[in-house]
PDB file of N, CA, C and O in Angstrom:
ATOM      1  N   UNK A   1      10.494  16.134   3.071  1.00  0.00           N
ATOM      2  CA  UNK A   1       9.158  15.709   2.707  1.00  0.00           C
ATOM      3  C   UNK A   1       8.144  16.820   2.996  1.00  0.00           C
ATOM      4  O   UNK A   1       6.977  16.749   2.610  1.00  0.00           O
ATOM      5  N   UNK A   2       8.716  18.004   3.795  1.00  0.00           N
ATOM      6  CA  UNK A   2       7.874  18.865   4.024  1.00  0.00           C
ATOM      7  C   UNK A   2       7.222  19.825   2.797  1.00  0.00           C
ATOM      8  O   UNK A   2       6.165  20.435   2.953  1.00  0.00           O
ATOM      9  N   UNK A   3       7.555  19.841   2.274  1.00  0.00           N
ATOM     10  CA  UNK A   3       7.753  20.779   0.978  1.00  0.00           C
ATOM     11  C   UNK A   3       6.669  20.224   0.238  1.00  0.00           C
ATOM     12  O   UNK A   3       5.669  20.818  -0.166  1.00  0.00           O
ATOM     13  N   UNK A   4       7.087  18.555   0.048  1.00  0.00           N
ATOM     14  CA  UNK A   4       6.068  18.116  -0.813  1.00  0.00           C
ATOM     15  C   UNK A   4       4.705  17.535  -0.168  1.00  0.00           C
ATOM     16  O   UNK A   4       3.744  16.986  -0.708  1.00  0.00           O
ATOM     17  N   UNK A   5       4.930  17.806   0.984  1.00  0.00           N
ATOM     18  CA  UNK A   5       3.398  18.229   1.842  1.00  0.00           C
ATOM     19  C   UNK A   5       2.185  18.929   1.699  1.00  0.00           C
ATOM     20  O   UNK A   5       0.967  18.812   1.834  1.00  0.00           O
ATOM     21  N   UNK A   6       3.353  19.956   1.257  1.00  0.00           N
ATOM     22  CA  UNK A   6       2.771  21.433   1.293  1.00  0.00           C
ATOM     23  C   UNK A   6       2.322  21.441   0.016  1.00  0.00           C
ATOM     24  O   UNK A   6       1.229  22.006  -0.012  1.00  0.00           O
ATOM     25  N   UNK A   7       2.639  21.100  -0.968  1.00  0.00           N
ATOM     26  CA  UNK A   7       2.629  20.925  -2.313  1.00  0.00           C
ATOM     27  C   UNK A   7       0.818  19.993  -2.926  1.00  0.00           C
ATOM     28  O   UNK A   7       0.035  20.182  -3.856  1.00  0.00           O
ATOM     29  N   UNK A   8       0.904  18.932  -1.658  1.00  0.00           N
ATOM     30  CA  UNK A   8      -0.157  17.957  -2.094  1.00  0.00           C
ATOM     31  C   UNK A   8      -1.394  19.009  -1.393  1.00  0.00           C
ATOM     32  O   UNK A   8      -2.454  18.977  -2.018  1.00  0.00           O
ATOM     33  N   UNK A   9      -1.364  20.097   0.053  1.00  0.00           N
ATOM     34  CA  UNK A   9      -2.081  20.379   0.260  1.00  0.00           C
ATOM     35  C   UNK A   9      -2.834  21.582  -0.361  1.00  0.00           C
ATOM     36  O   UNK A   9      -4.021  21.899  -0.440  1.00  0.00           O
ATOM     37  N   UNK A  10      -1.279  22.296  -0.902  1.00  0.00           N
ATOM     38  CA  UNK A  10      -2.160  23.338  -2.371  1.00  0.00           C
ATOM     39  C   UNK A  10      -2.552  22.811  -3.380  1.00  0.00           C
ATOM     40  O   UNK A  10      -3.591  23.310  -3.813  1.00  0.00           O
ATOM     41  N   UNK A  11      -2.082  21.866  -4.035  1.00  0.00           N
ATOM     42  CA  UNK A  11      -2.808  20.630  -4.889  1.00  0.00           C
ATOM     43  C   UNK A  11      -4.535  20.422  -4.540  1.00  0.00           C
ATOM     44  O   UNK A  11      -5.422  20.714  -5.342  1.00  0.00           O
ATOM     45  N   UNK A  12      -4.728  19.937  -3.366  1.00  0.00           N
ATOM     46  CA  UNK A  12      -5.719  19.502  -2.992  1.00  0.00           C
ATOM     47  C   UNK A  12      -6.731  20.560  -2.337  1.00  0.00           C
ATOM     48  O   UNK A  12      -7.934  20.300  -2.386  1.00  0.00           O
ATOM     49  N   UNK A  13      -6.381  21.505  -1.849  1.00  0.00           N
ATOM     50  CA  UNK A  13      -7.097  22.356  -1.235  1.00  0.00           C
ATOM     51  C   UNK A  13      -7.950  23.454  -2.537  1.00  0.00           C
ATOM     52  O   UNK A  13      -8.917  24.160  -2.250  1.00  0.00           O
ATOM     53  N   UNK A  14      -7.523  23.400  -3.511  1.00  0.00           N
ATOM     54  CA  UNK A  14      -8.647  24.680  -4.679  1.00  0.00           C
ATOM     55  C   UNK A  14     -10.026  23.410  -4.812  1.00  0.00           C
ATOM     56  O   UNK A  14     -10.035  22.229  -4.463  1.00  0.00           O
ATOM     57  N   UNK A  15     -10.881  24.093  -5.333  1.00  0.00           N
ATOM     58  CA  UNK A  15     -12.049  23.503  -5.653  1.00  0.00           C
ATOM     59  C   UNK A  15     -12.287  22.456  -6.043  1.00  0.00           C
ATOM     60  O   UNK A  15     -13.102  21.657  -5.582  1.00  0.00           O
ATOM     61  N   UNK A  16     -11.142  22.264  -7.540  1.00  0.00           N
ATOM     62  CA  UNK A  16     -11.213  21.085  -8.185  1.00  0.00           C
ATOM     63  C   UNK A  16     -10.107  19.859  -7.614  1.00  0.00           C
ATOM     64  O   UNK A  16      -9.907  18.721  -8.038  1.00  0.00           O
ATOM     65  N   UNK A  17      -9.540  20.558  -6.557  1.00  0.00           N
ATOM     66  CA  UNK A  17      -8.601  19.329  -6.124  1.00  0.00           C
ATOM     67  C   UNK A  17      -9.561  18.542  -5.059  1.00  0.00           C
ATOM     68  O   UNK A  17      -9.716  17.326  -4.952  1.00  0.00           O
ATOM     69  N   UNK A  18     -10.054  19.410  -4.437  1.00  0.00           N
ATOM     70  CA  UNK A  18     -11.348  18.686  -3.750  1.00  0.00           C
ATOM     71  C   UNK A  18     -12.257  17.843  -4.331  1.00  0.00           C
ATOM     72  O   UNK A  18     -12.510  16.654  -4.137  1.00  0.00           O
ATOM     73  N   UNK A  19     -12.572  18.422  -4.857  1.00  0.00           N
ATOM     74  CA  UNK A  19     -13.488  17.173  -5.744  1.00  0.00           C
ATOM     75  C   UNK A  19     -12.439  16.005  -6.259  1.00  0.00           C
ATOM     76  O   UNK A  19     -12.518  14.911  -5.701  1.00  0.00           O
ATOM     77  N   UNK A  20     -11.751  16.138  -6.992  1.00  0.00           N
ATOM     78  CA  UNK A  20     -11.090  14.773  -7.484  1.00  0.00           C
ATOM     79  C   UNK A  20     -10.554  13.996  -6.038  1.00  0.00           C
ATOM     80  O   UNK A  20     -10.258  12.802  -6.090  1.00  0.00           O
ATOM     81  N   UNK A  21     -10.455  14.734  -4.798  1.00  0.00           N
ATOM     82  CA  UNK A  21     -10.109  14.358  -3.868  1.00  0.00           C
ATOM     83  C   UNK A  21     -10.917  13.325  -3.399  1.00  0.00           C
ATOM     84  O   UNK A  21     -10.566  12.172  -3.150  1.00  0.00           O
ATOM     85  N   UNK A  22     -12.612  14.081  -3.244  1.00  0.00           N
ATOM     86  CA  UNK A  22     -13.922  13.536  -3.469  1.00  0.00           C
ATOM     87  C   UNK A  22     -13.768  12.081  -3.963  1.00  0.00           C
ATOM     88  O   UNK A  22     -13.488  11.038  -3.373  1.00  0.00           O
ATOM     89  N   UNK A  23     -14.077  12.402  -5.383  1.00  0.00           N
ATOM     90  CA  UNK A  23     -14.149  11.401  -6.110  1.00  0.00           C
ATOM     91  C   UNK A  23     -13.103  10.438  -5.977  1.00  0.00           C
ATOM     92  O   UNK A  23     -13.432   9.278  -6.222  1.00  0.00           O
ATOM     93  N   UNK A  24     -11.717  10.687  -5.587  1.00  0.00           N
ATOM     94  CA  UNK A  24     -11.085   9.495  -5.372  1.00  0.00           C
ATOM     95  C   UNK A  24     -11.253   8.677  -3.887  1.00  0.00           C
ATOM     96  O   UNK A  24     -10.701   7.588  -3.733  1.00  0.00           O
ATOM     97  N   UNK A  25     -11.959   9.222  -2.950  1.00  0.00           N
ATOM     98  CA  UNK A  25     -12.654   8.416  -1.718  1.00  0.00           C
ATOM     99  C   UNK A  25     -13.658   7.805  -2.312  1.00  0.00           C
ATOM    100  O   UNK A  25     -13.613   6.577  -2.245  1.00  0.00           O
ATOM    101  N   UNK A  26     -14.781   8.394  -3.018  1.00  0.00           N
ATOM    102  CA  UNK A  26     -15.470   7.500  -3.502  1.00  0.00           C
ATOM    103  C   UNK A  26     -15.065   6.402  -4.396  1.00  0.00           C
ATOM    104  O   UNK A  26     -15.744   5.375  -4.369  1.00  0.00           O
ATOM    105  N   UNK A  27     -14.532   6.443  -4.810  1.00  0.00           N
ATOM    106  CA  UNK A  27     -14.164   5.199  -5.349  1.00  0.00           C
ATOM    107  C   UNK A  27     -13.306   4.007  -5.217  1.00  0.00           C
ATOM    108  O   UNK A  27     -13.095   3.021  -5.923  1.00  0.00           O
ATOM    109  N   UNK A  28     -12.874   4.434  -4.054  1.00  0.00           N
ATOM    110  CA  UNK A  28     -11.808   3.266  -2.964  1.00  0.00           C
ATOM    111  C   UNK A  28     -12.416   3.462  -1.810  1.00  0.00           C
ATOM    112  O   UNK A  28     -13.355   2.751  -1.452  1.00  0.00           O
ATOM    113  N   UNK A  29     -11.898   4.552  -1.027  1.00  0.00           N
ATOM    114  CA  UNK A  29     -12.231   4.111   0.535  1.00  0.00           C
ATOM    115  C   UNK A  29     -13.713   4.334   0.702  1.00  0.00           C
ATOM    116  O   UNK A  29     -14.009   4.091   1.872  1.00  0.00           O
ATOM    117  N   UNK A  30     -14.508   4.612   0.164  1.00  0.00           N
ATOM    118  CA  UNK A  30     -16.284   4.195   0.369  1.00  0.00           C
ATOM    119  C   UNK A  30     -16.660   2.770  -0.872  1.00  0.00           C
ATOM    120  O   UNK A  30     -17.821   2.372  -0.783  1.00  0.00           O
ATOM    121  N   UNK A  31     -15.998   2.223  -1.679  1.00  0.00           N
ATOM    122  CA  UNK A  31     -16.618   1.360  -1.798  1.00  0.00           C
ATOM    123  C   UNK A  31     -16.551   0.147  -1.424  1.00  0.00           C
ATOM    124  O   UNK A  31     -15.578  -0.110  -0.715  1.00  0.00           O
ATOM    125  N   UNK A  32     -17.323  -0.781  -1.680  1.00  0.00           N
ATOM    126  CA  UNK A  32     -17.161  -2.253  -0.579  1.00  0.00           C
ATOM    127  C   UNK A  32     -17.550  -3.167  -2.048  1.00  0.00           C
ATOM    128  O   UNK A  32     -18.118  -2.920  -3.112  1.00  0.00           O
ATOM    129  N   UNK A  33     -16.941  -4.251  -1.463  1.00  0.00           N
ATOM    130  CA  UNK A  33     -16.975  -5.094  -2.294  1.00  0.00           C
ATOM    131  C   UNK A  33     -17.598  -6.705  -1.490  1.00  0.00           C
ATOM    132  O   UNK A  33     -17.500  -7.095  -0.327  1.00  0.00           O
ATOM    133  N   UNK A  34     -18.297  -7.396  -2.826  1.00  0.00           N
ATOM    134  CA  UNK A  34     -19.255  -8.079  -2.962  1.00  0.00           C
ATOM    135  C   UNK A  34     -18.400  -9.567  -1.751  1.00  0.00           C
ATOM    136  O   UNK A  34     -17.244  -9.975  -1.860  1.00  0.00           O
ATOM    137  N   UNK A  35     -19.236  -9.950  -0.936  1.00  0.00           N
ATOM    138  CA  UNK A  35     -18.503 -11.851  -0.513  1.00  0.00           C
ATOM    139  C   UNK A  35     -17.919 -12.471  -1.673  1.00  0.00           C
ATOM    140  O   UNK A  35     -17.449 -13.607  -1.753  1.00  0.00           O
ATOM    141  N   UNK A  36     -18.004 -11.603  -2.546  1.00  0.00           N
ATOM    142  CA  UNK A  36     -17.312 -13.084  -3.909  1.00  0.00           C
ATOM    143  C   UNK A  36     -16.034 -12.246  -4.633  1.00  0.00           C
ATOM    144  O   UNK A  36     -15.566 -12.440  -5.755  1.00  0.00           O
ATOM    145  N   UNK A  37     -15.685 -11.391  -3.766  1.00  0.00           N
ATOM    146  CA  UNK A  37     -14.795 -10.846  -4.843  1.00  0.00           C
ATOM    147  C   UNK A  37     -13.383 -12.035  -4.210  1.00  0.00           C
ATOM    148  O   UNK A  37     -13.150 -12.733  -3.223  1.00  0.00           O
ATOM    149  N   UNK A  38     -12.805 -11.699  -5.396  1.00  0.00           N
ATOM    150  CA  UNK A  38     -10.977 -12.584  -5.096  1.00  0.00           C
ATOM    151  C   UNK A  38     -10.060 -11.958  -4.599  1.00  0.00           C
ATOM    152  O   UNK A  38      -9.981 -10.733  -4.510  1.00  0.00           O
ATOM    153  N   UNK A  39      -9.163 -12.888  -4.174  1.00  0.00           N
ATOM    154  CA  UNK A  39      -8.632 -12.294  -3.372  1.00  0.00           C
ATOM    155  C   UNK A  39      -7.384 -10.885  -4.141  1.00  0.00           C
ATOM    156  O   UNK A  39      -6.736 -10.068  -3.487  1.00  0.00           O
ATOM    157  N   UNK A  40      -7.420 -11.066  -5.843  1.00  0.00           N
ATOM    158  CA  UNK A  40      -6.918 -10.180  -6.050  1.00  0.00           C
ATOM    159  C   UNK A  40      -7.605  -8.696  -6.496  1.00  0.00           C
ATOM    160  O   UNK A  40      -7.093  -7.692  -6.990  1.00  0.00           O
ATOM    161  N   UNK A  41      -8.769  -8.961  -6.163  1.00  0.00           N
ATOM    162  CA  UNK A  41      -9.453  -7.885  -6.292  1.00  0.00           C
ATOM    163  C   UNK A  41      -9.482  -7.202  -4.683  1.00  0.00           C
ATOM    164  O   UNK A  41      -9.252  -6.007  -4.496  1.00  0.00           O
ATOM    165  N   UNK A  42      -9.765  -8.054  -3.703  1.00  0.00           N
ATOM    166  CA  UNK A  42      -9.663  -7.327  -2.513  1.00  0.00           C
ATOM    167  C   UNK A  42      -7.759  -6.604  -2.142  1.00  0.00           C
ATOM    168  O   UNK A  42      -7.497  -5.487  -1.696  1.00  0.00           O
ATOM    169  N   UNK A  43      -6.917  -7.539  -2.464  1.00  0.00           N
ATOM    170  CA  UNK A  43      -5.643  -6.647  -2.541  1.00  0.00           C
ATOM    171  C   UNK A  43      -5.659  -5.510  -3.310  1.00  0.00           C
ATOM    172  O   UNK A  43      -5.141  -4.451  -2.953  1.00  0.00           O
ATOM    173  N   UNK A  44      -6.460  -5.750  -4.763  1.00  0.00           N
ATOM    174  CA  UNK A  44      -6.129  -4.443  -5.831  1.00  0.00           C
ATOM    175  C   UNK A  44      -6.729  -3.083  -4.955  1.00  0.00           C
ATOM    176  O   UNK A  44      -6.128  -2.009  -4.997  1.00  0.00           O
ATOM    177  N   UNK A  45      -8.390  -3.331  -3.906  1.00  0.00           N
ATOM    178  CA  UNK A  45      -9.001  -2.361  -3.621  1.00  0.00           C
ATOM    179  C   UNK A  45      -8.019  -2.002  -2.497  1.00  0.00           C
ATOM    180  O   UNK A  45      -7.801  -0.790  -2.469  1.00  0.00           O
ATOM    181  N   UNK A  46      -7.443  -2.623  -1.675  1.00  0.00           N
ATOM    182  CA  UNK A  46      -6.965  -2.230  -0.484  1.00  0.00           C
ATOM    183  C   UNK A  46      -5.496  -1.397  -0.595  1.00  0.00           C
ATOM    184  O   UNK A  46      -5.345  -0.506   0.240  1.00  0.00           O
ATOM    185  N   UNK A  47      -4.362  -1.631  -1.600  1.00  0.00           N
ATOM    186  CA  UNK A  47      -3.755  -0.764  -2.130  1.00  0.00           C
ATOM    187  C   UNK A  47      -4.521   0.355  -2.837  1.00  0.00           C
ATOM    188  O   UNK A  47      -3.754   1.313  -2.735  1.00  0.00           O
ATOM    189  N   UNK A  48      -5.514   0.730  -3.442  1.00  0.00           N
ATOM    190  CA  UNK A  48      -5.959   2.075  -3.829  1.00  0.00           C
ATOM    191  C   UNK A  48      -6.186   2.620  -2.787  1.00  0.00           C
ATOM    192  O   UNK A  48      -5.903   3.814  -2.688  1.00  0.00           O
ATOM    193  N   UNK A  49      -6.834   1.837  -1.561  1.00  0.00           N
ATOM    194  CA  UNK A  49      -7.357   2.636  -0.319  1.00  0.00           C
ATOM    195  C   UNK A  49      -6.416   3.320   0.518  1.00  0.00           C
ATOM    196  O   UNK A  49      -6.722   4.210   1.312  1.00  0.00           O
ATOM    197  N   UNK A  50      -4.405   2.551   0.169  1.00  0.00           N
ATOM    198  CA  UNK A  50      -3.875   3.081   0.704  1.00  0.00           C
ATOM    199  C   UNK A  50      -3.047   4.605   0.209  1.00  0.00           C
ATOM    200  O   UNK A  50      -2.529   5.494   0.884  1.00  0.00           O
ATOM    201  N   UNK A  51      -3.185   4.441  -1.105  1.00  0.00           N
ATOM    202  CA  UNK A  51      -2.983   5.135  -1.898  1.00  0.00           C
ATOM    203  C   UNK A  51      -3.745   6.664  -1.730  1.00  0.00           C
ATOM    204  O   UNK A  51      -3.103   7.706  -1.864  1.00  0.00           O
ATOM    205  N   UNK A  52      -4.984   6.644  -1.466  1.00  0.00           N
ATOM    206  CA  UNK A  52      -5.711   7.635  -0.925  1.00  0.00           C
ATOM    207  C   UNK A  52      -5.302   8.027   0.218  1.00  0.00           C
ATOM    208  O   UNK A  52      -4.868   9.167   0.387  1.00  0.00           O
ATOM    209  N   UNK A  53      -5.361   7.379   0.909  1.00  0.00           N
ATOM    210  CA  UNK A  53      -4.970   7.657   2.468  1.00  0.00           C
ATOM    211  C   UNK A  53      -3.742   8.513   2.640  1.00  0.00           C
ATOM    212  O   UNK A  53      -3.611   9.513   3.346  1.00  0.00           O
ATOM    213  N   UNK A  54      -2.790   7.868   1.783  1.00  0.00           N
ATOM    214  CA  UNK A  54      -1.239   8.727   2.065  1.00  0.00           C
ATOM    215  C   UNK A  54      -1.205   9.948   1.803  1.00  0.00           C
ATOM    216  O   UNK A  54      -0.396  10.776   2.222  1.00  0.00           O
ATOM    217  N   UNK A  55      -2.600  10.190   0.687  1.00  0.00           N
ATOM    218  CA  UNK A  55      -2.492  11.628   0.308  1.00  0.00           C
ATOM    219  C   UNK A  55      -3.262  12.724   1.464  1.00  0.00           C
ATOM    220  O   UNK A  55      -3.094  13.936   1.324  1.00  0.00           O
ATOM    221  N   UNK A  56      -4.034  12.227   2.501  1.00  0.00           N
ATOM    222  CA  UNK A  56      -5.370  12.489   3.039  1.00  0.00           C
ATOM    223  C   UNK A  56      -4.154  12.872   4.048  1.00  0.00           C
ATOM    224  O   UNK A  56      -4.189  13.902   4.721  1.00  0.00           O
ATOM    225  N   UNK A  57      -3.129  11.997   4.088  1.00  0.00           N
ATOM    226  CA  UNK A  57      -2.698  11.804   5.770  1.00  0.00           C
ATOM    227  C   UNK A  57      -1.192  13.306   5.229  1.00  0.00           C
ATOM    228  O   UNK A  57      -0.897  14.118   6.106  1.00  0.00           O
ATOM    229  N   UNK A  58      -0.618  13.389   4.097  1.00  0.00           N
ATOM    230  CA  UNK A  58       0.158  14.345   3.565  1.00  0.00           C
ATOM    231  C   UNK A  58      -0.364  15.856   3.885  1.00  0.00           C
ATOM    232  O   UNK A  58       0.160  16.894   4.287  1.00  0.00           O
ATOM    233  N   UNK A  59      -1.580  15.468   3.524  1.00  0.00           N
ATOM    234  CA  UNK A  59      -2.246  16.916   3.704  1.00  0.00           C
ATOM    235  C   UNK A  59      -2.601  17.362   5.086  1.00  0.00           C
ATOM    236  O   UNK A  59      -2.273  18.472   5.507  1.00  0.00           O
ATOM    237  N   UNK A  60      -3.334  16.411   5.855  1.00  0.00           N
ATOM    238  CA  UNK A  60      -3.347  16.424   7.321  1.00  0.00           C
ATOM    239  C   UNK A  60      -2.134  16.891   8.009  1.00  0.00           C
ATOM    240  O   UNK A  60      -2.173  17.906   8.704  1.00  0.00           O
ATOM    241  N   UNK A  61      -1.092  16.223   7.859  1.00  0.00           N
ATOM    242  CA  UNK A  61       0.677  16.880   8.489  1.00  0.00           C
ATOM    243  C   UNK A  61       0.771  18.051   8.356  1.00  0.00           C
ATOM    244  O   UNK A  61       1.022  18.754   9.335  1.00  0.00           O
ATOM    245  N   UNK A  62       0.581  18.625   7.015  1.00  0.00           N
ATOM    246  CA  UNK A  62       0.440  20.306   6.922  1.00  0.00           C
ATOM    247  C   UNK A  62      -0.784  21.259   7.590  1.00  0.00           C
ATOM    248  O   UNK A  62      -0.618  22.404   8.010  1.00  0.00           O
ATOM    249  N   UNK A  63      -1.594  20.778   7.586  1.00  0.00           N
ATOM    250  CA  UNK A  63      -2.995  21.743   7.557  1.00  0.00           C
ATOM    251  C   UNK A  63      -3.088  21.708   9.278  1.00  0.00           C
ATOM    252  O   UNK A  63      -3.579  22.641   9.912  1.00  0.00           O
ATOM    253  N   UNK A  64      -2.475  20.341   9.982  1.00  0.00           N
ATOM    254  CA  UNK A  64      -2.604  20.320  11.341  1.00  0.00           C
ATOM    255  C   UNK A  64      -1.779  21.117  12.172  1.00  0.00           C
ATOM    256  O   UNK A  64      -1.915  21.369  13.369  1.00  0.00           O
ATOM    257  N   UNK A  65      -0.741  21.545  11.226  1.00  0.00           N
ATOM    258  CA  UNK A  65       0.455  22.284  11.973  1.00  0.00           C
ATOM    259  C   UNK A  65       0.340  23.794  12.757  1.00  0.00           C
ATOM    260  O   UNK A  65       1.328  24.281  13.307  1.00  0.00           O
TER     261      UNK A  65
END
């Protein structure tokens, strides 16, 4: 899995991987949702949030080393 660590963090580390990096926090793990959303909308947001994360936490394993 190391390899493809390394892979998400040259991925993510040029300019434009940052930004889409950006933009994909903004749009899961910073947004919040309304008292009325359902409950399959709060599952749909909370899998994207994890989805982000795995990539945040891929890159972290490498860059921390």
């Amino acid at each position: 899995m190391q390899e493809l660590e390394k892979q998400y963090a040259r991925t993510f580390q040029t300019p434009s991987g940052r930004a889409v990096l950006q933009h994909l926090r903004q749009i899961t793990l910073e947004r919040t949702l309304g008292p009325n959303a359902s409950d399959n909308e709060l599952r749909w947001a909370e899998a994207n949030r994890a989805f982000v994360r795995q990539i945040e936490n891929m890159i972290a394993r490498v860059t921390k080393r």
